[in-house]
KEKE-3310 file (N, C-alpha, C; in steps of 0.2 Angstrom, whole numbers, plus 5000, padded with zeros to 4 digits):
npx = (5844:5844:5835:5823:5823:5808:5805:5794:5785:5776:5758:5745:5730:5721:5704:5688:5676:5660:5661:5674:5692:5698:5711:5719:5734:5743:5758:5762:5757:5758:5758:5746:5738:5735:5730:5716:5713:5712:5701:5692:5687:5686:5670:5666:5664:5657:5645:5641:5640:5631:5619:5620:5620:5614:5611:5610:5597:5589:5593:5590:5590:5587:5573:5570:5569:5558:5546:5531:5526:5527:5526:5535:5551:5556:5576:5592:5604:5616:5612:5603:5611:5621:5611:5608:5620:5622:5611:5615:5626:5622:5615:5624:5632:5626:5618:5628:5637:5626:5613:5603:5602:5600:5590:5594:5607:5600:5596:5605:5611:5620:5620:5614:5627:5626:5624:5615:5605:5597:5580:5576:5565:5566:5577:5572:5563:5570:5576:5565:5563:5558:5567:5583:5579:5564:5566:5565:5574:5574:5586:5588:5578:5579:5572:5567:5559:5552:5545:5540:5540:5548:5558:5575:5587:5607:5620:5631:5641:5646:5647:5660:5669:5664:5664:5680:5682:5676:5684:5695:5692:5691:5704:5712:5704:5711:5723:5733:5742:5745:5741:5736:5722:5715:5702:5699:5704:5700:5708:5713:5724:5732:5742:5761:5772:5785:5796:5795:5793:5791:5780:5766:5768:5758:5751:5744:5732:5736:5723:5723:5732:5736:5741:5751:5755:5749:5752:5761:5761:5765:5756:5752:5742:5724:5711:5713:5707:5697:5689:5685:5685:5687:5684:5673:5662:5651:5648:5638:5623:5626:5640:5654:5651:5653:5651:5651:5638:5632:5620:5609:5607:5607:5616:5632:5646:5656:5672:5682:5693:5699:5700:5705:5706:5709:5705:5700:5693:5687:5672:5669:5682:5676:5665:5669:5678:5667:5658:5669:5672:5659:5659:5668:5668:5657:5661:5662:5675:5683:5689:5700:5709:5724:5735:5732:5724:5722:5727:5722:5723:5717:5711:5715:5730:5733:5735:5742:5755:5762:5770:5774:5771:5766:5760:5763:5759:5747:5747:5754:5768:5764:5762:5770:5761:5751:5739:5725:5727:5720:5718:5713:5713:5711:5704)
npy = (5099:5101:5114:5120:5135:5138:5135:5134:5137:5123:5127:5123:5116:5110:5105:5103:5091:5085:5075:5070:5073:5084:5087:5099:5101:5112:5115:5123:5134:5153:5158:5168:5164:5155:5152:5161:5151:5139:5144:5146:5131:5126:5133:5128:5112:5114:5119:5108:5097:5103:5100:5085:5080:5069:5073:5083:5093:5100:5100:5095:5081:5075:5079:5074:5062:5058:5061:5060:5048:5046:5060:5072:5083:5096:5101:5107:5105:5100:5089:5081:5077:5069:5059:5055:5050:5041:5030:5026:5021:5011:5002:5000:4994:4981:4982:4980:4994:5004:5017:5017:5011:5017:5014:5001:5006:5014:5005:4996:5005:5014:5025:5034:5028:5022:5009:4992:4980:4972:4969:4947:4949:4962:4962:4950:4955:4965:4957:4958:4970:4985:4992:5002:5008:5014:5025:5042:5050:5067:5077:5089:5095:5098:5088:5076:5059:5048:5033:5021:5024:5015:5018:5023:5036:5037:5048:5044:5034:5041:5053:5061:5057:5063:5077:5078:5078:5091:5098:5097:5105:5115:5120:5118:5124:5139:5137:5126:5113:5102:5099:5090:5082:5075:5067:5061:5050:5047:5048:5062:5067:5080:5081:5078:5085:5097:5093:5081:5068:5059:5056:5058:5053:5041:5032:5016:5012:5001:4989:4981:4984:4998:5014:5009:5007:4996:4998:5005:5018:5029:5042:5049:5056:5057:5049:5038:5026:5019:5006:5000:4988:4996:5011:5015:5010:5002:4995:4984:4972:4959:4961:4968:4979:4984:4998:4996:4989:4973:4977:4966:4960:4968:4966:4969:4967:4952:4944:4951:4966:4977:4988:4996:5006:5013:5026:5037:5048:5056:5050:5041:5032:5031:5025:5013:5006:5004:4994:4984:4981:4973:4963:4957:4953:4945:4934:4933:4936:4929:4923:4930:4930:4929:4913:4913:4920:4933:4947:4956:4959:4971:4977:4993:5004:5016:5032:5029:5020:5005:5005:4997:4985:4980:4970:4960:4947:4944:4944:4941:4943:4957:4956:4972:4975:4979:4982:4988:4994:4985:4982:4969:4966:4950:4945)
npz = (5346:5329:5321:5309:5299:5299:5311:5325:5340:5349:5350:5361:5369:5382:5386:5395:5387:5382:5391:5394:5389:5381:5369:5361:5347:5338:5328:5320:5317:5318:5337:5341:5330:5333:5343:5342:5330:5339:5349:5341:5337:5351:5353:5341:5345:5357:5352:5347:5355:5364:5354:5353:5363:5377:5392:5396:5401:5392:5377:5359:5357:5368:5369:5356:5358:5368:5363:5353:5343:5325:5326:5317:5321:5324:5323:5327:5313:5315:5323:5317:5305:5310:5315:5304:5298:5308:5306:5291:5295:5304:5296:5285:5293:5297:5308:5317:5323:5333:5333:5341:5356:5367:5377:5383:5389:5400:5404:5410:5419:5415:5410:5422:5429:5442:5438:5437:5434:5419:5419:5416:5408:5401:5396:5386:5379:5373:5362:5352:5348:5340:5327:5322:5310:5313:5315:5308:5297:5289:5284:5272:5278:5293:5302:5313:5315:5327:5324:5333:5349:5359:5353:5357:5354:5353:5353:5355:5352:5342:5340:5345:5336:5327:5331:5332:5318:5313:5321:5317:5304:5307:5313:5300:5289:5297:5292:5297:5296:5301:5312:5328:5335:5351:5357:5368:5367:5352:5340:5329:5315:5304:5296:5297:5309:5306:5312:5316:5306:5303:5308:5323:5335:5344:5355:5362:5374:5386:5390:5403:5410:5420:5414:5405:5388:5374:5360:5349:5337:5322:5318:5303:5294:5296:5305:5322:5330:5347:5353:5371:5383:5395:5398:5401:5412:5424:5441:5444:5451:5445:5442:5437:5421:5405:5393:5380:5371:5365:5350:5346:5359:5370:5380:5388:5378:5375:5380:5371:5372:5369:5354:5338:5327:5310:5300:5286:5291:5307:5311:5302:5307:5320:5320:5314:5325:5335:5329:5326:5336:5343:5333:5332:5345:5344:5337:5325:5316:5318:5311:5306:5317:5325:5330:5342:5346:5348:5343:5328:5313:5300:5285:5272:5277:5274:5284:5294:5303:5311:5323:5337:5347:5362:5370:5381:5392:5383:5372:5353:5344:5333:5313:5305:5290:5274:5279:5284:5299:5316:5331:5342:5359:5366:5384)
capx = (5841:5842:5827:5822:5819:5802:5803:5789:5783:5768:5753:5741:5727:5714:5697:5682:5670:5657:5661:5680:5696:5700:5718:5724:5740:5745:5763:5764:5754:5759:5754:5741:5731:5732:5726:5710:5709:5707:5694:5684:5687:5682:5667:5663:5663:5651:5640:5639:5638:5624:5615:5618:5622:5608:5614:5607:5588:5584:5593:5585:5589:5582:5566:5565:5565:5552:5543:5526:5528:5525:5526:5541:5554:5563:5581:5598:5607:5621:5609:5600:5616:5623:5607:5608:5625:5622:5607:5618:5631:5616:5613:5630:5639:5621:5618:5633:5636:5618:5613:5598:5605:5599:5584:5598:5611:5597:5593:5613:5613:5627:5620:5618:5633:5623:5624:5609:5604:5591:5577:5575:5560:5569:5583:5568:5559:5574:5579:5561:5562:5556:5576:5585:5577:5561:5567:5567:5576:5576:5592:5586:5572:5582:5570:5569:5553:5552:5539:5539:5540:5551:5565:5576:5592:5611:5625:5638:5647:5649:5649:5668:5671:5661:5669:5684:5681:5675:5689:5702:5692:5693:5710:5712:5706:5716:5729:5737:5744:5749:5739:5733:5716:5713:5696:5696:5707:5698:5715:5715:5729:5731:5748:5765:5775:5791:5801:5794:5789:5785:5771:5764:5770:5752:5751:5736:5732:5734:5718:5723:5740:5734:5748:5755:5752:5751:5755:5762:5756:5768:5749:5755:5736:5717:5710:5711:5698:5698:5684:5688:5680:5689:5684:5670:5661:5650:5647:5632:5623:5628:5648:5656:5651:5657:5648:5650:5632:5629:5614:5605:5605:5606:5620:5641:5651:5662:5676:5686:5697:5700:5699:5711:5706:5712:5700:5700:5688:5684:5667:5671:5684:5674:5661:5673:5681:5663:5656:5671:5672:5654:5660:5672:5662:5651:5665:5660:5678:5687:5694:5705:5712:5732:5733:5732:5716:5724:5725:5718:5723:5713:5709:5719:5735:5732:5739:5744:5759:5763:5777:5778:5766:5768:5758:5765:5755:5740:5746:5759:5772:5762:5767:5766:5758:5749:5735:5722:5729:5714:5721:5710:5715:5708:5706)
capy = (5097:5109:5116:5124:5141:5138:5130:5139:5134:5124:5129:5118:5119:5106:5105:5094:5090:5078:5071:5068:5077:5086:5091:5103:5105:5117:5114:5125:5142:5156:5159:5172:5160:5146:5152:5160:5145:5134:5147:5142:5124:5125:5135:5123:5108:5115:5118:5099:5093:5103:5097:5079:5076:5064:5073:5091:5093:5107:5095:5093:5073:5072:5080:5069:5054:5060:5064:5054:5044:5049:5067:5077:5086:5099:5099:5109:5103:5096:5084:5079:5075:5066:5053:5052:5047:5035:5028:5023:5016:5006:4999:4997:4987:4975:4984:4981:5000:5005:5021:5016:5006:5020:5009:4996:5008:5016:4998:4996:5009:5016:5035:5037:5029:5017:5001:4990:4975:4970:4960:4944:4951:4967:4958:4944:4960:4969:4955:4959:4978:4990:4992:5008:5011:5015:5033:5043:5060:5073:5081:5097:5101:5097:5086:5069:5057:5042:5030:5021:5027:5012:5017:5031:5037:5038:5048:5044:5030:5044:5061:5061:5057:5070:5084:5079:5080:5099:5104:5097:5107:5123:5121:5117:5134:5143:5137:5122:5108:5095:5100:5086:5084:5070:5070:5054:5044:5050:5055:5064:5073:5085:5079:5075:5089:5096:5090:5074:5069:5050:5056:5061:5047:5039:5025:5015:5010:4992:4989:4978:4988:5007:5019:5006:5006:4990:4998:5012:5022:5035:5046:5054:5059:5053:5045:5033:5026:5015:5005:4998:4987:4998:5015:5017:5005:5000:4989:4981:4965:4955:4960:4975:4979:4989:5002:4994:4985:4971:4978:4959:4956:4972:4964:4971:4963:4949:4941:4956:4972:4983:4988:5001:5008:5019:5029:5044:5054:5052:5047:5033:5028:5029:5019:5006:5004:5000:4990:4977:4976:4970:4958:4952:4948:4937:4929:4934:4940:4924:4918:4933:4931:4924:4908:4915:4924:4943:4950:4956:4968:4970:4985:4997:5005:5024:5037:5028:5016:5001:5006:4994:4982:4976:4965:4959:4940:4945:4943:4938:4948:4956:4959:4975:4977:4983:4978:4994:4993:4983:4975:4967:4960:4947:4943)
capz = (5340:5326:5319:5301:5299:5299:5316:5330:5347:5348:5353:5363:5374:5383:5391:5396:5384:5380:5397:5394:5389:5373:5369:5355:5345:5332:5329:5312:5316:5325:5343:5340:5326:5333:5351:5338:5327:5343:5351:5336:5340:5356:5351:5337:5349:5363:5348:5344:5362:5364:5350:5353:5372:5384:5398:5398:5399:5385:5371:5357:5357:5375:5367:5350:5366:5372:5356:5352:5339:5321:5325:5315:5327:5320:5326:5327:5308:5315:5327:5311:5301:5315:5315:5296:5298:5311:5302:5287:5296:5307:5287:5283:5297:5295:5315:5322:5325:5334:5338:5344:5362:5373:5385:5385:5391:5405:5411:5415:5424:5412:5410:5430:5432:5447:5441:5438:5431:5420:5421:5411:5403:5397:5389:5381:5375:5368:5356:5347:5348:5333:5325:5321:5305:5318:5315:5300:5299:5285:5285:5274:5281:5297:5306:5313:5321:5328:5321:5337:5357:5362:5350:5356:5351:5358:5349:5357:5346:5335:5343:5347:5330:5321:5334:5329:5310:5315:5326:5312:5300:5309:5311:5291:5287:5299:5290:5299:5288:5306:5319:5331:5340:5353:5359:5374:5364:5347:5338:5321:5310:5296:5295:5301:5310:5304:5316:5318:5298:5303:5308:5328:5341:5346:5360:5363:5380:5387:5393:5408:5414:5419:5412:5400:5382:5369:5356:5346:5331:5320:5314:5298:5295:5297:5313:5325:5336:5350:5358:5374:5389:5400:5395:5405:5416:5431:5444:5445:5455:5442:5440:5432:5415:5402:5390:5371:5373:5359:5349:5347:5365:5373:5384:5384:5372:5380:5374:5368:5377:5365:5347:5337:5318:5307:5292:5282:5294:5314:5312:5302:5314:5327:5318:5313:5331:5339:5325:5327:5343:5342:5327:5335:5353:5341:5332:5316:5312:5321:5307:5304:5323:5324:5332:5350:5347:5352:5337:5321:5307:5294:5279:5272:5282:5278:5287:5303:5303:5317:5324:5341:5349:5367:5371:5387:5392:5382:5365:5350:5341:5326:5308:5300:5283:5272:5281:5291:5311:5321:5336:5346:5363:5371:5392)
cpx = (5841:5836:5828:5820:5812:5799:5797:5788:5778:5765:5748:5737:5725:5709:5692:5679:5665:5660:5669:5684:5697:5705:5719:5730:5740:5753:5766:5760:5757:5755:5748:5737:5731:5728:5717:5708:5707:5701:5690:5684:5683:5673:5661:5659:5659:5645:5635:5637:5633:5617:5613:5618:5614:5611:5613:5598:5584:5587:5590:5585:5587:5574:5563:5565:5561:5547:5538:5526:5523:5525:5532:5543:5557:5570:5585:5601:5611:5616:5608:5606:5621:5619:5608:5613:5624:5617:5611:5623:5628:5615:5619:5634:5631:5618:5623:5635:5627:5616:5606:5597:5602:5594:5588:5605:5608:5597:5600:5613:5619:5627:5621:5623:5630:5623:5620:5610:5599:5587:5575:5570:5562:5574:5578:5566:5562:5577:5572:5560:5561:5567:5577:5581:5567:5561:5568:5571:5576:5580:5590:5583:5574:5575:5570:5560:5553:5544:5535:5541:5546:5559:5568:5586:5600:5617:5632:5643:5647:5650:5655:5674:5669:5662:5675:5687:5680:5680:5695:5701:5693:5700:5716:5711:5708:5720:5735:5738:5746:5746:5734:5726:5715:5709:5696:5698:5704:5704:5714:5721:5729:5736:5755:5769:5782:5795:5800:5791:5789:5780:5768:5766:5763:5751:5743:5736:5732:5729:5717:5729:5738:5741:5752:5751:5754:5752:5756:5762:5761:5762:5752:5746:5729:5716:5709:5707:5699:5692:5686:5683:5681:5688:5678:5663:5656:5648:5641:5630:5624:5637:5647:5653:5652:5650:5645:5644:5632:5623:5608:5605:5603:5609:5629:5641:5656:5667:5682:5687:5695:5702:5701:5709:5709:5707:5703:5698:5688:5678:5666:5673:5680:5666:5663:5674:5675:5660:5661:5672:5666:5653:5666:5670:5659:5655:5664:5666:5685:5692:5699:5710:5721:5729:5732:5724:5717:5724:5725:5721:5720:5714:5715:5723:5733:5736:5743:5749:5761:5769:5781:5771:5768:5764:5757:5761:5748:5740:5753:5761:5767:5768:5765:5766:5755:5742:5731:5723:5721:5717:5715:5714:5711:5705:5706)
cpy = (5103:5107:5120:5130:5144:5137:5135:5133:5132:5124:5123:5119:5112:5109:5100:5096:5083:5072:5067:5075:5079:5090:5094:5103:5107:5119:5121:5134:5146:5158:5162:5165:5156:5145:5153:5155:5140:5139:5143:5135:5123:5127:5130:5113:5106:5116:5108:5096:5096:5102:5088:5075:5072:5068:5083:5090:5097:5104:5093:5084:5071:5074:5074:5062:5053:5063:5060:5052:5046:5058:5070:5083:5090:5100:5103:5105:5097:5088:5079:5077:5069:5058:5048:5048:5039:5030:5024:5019:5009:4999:4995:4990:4981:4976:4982:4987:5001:5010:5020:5010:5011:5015:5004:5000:5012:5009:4995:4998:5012:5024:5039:5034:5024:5010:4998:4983:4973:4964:4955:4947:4957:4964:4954:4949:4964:4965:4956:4966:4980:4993:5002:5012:5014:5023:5034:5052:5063:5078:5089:5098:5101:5096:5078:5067:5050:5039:5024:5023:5022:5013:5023:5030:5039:5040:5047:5040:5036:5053:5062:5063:5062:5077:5083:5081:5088:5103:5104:5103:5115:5125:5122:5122:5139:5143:5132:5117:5101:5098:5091:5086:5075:5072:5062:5049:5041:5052:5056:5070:5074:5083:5078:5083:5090:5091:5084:5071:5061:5050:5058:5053:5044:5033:5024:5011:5004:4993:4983:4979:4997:5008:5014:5007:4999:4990:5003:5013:5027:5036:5052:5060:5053:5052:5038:5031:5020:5015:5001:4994:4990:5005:5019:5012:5005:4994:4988:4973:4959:4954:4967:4976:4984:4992:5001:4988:4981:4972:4973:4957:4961:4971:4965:4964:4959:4947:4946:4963:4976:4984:4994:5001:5013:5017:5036:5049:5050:5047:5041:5029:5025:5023:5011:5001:5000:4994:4984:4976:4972:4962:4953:4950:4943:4931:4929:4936:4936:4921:4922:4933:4927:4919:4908:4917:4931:4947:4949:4960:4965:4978:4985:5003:5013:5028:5034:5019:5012:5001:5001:4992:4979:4974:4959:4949:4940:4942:4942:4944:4948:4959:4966:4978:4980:4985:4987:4991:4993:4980:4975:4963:4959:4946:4937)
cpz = (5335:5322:5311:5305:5302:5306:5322:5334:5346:5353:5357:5368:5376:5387:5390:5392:5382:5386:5397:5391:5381:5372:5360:5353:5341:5334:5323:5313:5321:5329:5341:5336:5328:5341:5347:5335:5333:5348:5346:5336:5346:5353:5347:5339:5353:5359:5348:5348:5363:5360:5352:5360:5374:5388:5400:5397:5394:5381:5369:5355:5364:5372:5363:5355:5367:5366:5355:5344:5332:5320:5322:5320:5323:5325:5323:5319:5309:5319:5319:5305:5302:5315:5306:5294:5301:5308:5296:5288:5299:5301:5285:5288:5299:5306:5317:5327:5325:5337:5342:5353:5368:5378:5386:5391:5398:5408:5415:5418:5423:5411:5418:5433:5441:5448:5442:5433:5428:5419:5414:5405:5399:5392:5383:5376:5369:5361:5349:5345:5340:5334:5323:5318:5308:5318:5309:5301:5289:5284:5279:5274:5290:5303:5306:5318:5324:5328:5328:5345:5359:5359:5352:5354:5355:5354:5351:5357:5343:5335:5344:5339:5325:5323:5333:5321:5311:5316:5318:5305:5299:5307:5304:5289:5292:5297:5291:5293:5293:5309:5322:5337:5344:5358:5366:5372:5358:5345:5330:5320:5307:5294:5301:5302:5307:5307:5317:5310:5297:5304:5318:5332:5343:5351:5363:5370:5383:5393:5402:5413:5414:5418:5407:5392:5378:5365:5354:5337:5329:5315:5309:5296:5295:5303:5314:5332:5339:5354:5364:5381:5396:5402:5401:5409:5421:5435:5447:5449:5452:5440:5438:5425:5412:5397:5383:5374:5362:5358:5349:5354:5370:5380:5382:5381:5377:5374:5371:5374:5373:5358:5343:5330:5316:5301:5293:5288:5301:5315:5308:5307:5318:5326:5319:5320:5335:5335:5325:5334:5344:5338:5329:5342:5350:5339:5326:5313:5317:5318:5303:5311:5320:5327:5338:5351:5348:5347:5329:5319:5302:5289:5279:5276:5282:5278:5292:5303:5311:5321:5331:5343:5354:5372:5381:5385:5387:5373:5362:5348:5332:5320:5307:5293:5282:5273:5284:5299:5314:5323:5341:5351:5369:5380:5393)
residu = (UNK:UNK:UNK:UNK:UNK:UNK:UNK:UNK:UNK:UNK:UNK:UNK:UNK:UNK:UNK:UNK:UNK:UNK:UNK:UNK:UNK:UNK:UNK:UNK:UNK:UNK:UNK:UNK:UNK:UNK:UNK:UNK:UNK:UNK:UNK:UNK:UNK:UNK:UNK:UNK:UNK:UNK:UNK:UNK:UNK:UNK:UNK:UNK:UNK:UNK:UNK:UNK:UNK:UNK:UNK:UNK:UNK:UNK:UNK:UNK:UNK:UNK:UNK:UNK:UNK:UNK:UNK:UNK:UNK:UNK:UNK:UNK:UNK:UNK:UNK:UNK:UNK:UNK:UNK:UNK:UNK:UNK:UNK:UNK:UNK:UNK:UNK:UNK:UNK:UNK:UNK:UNK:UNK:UNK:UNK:UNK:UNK:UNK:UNK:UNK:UNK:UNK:UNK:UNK:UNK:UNK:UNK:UNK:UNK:UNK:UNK:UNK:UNK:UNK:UNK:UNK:UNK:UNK:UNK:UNK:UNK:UNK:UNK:UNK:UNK:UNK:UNK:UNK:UNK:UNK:UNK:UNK:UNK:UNK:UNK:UNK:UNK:UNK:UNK:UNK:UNK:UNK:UNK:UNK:UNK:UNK:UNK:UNK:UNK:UNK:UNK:UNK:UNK:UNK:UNK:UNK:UNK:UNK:UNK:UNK:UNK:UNK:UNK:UNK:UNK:UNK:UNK:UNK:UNK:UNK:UNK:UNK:UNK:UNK:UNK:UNK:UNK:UNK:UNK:UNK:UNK:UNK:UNK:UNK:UNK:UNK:UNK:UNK:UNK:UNK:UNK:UNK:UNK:UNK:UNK:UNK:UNK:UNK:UNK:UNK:UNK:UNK:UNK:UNK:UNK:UNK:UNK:UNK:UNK:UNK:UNK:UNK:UNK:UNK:UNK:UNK:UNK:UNK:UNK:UNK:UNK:UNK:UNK:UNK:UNK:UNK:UNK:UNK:UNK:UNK:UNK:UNK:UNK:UNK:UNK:UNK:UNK:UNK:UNK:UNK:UNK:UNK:UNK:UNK:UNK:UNK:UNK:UNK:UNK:UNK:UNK:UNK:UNK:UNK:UNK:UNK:UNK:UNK:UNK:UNK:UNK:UNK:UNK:UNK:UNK:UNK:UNK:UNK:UNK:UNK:UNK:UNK:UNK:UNK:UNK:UNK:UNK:UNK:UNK:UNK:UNK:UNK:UNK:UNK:UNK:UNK:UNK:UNK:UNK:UNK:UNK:UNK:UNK:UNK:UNK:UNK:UNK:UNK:UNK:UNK:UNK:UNK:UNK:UNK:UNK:UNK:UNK:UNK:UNK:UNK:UNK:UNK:UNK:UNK:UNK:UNK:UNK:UNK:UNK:UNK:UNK:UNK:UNK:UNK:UNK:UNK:UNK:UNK:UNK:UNK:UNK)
# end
């Protein structure tokens, strides 16, 4: 294959974070900066996750939890910036994204990963619960409180998304102009590599064939986000169930596999992806289905072009437009 002048090795690294994989590329700097730009990636990363994780005990969102009601917490910025964010989307998508699901995702049994089932009375209680807005934060005086005890908070619709916003940006002033980050199947780009200048090859996972994908993505830039019923799961006396909890029931989302956006920024994305999956389990977004039920596109297109859809038994041959890539497929 020939190459430009320009052409260099790329660089790339991974590691676990936030409880999954996180892969780096820098296609466009040299070895030396792009090994330091990604130090600072990582770096930037570990910061985040330990501001917003449930899963370390010194956290200061395991504290504000545990916080008695009315009292002001001060908090890490980014914690605080994270809430504000998730807050407004809470407003925007009318709840459907809800960062406030944590006592429904303990009574699963989805943080220990055990498996549980709850009781009628837990579910009857949760459709009356004190709502998102139950919390207030102050992003610059960087504090947050919760106005009742029974409301706690869970960042992790949007923590994936908001580390990949960081890493792309580190990257960005190091110099890169196409580096890729995928954080767990979180993907953002700065742009499209020389050598590939459709754009980064992207495949989304079919949610009912391990190692297959349903569809493929040429990512010129932005992100894409994928919510999934397969993603992360357990099995309980009731059946398996999966992770994306309807916020009105405080019961998974049926009816739907998996959900594919494209936006500007990760934490959008990552908003978007969970708030239709949610909207399309209600059916509130039925009447953009094809005539099979399997997929949806909707919004504007972006950075991220459709380049192949395979479907297999699950779904129909899509078009693509001008339309923003959501596919939802059904089981």
């Amino acid at each position: 294959m020939a190459r430009s002048r320009e052409w260099r090795p790329e660089t790339a690294r991974a590691w676990l974070a936030m409880g999954t994989l996180i892969e780096v590329r820098v296609p466009d700097l040299p070895p030396a900066e792009a090994i330091e730009a990604i130090r600072r990636v990582r770096a930037r990363v570990e910061e985040l996750d330990a501001a917003m994780t449930l899963f370390r005990p010194e956290s200061p969102l395991v504290a504000m939890n545990a916080s008695p009601a009315g009292a002001w917490m001060n908090v890490p910025a980014d914690l605080a910036e994270a809430v504000g964010v998730s807050l407004e989307a809470w407003r925007d998508t009318h709840g459907a994204f809800d960062p406030s699901v944590a006592p429904a995702m303990k009574a699963w049994g989805l943080y220990d990963l055990n498996g549980n089932t709850p009781t009628r009375d837990f579910l009857r209680l949760w459709k009356v619960r004190p709502k998102a807005d139950a919390v207030e934060v102050d992003i610059p005086n960087r504090r947050l409180r919760r106005m009742d005890t029974r409301v706690e908070l869970d960042m992790g619709g949007i923590g994936k998304g908001i580390a990949v916003d960081a890493a792309l940006s580190e990257l960005r002033n190091a110099g890169s102009r196409a580096a890729l980050v995928n954080f767990g199947g979180e993907i953002g780009a700065l742009g499209a590599p020389d050598d590939m200048p459709e754009g980064w090859p992207v495949g989304i996972l079919h949610p009912r064939k391990a190692g297959d994908c349903c569809a493929e993505f040429s990512l010129k830039s932005g992100h894409l986000a994928t919510s999934g019923d397969y993603e992360r799961w357990v099995d309980t006396p009731s059946g398996r169930k999966h992770h994306i909890l309807d916020p009105d029931t405080g019961e998974p989302v049926s009816g739907v596999s998996s959900v594919t956006v494209w936006r500007e920024s990760g934490r959008e994305a990552e908003i978007a992806s969970t708030a239709n999956f949610v909207r399309i389990g209600r059916g509130d977004d039925a009447k953009e289905a094809d005539v099979d039920g399997h997929c949806i596109l909707t919004g504007p297109a972006g950075g991220a072009e459709l380049r192949q859809a395979r479907l297999g038994n699950l779904g129909t041959e899509q078009d693509n437009d001008d339309r923003d890539m959501l596919v939802s497929l059904c089981p």
